[in-house]
N, C-alpha and C positions, 0 to 999 in steps of 0.2 A: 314449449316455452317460446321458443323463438317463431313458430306460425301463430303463436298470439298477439307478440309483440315483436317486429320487425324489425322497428329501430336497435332493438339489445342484441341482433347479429351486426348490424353497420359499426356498432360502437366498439364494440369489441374489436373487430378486425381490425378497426383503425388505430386501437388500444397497441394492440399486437405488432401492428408494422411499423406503429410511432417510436418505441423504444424495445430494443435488444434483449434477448432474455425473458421477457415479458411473458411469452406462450410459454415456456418450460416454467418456469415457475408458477404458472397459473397450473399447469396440469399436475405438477408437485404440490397445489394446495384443494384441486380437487376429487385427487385420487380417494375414489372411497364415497364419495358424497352426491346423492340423489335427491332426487324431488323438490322439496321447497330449499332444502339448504345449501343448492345447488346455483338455484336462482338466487336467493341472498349470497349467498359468492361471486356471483356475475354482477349483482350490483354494485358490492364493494370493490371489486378491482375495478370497475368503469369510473366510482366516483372516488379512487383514493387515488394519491400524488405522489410520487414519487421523486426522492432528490438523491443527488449522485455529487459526494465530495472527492476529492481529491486532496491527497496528503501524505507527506513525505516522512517516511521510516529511515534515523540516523545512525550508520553504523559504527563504532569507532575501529580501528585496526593498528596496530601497538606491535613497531620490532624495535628490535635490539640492534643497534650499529656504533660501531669504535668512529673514534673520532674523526679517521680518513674515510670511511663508507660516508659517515654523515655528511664531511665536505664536497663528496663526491654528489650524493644526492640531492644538496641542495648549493650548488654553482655560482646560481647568480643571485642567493640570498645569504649574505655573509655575518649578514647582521642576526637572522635567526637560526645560524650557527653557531655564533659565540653566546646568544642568548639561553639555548638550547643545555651547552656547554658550564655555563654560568650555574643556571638557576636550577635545571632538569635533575629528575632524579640517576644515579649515576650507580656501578654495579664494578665490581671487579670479577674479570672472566675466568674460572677457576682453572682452564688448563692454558691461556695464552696470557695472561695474567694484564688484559688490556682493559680500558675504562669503557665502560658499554654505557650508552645513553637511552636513553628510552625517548622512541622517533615516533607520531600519533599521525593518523592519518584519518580523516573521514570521509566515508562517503553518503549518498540518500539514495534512496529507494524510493518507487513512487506507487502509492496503493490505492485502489480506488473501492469506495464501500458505498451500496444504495439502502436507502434509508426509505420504507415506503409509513408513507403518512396515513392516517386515515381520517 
């Protein structure tokens, strides 16, 4: 295939070293496949595109802290302590018998997923 047409080993290789991951995924899609449907596979990865997003997974994370952990953890924000304190859903602790608040924290995660075109 490729001493008939010469350009389809240039393309490729250039395919290959342009973007990561490329060769292993190519050889996970043509395990198995001979002859002409081999060559229509080398076509279509030379002529399809491939796009890569990037996008952030929110986790939320939820403890429990009495009134003085809470002031402790948040120092220099007094105001979304009394806020917290005010409006927050609120627990009594059944062997210290103290007011438990419920404290929310989030963070992101950053995940990336390739999308190939055809």
């Amino acid at each position: 295939m490729f001493g008939k047409d010469p350009s389809l080993r240039q393309e490729l290789k250039e395919k290959f070293n342009a973007a990561d991951g490329s060769r292993s995924a190519f050889m996970l899609r043509a395990r198995g496949v001979v002859g002409d449907e081999f060559k229509a596979l080398v076509r279509t990865v030379l002529t399809e595109t491939t796009t890569q997003t990037n996008t952030l997974k929110r986790k939320e994370h939820t403890e429990y802290l009495d009134e003085v952990d809470l002031k402790k953890r948040l120092v220099d924000k007094p105001d979304q302590v009394q806020r917290i304190i005010d409006k927050g859903p609120e627990f009594e602790h059944p062997e210290t018998g103290a007011l438990m608040y419920t404290f929310r924290t989030f963070t992101q995660e950053h995940t990336h997923c390739y999308v190939a075109m055809y």
